[in-house]
C-alpha positions in Angstrom: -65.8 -38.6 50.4 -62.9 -39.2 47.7 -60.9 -35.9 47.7 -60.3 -37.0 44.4 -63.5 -36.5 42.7 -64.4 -32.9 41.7 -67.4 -31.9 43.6 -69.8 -32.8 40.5 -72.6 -30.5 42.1 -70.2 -27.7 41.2 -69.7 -28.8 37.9 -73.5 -29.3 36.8 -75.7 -27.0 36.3 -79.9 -28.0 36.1 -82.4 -26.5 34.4 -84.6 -24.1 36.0 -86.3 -24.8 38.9 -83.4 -26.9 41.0 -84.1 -30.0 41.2 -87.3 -30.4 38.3 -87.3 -34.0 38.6 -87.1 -34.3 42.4 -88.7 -33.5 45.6 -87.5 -33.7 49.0 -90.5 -35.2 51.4 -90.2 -36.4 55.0 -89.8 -39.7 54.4 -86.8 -39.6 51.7 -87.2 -38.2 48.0 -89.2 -38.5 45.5 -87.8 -39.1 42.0 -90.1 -38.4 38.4 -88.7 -41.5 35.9 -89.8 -41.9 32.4 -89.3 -45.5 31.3 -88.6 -47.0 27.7 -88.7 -50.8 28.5 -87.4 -53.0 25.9 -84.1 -51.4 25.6 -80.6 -53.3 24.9 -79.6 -52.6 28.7 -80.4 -51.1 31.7 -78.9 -47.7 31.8 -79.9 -44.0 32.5 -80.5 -42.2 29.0 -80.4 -38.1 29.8 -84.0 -36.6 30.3 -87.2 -36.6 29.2 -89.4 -33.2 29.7 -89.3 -32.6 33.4 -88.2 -36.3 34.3 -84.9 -38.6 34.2 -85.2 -41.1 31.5 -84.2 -44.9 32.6 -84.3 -47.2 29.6 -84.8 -50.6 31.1 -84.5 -54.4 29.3 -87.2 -56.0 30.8 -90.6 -56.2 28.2 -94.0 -54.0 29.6 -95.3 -57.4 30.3 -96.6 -58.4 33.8 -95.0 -55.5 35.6 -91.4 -56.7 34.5 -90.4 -53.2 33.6 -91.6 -51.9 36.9 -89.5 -54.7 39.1 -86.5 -54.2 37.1 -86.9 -49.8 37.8 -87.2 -51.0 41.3 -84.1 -53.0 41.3 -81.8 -50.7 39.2 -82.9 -47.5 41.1 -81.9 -49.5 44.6 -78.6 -50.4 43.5 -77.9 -47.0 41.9 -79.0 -45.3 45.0 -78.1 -48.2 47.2 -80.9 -48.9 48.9 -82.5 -51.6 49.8 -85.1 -52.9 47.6 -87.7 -52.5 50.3 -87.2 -48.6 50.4 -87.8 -47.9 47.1 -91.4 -47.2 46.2 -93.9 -47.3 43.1 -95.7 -44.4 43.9 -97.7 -43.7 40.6 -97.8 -44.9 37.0 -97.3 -48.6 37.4 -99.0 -48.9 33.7 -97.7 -45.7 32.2 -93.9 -44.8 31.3 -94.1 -42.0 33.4 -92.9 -43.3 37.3 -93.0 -41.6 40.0 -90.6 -43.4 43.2 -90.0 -42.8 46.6 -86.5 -43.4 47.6 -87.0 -43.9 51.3 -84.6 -42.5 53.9 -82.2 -40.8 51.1 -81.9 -36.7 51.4 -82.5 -34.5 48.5 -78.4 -33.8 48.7 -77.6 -37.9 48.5 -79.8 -38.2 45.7 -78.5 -34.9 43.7 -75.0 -36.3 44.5 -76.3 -39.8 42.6 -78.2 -38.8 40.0 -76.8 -39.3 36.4 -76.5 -35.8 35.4 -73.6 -35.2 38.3 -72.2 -38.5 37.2 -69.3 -37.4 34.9 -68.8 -40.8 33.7 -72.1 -41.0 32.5 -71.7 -38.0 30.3 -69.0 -38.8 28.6 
């Protein structure tokens, strides 16, 4: 680890009940996304009720939206693209993924929120 970087966990606080969008299973964690497709980029845009909002460029045509989530959220998290999984809501804006293999601690260390740069 970069000694650095501040230890962003530390830094961050989330709302009420640690972590709302996430959940720890035995095969990796499972992450709550809402989508807005169309967007001018692919980026992470803050949150949406109890999930992490990912606005993504790709059109809600054909599952477009739903490859490009599956791509972004393995390179953020880097994975491979095989161990990230649509587990519900392929036609809604609501997504729930498995990230396969990654602890609840990896993730909270990834996710925007303990991103400074991101933030700012």
């Amino acid at each position: 680890m970069n000694k650095d970087h501040k230890d962003p966990i530390n830094t961050v606080s989330f709302p009420a009940p640690l972590p709302f969008c996430l959940k720890p299973i035995s095969e990796g964690t499972v992450i709550n996304i809402r989508v807005q497709p169309g967007a001018r980029k692919t980026t992470w845009a803050g949150f949406h009720s109890q999930e992490l909002k990912l606005m993504v460029q790709s059109p809600p045509v054909e599952g477009a939206a739903n490859q490009s989530c599956l791509s972004f959220l393995a390179r953020w998290f880097g994975l491979k693209r095989s161990e990230v999984v649509l587990l519900k809501g392929g036609k809604s804006r609501s997504k729930v993924f498995l990230l396969k293999g990654l602890t609840l601690e990896k993730c909270l260390s990834l996710i925007p929120v303990h991103n400074q740069d991101l933030l700012e």
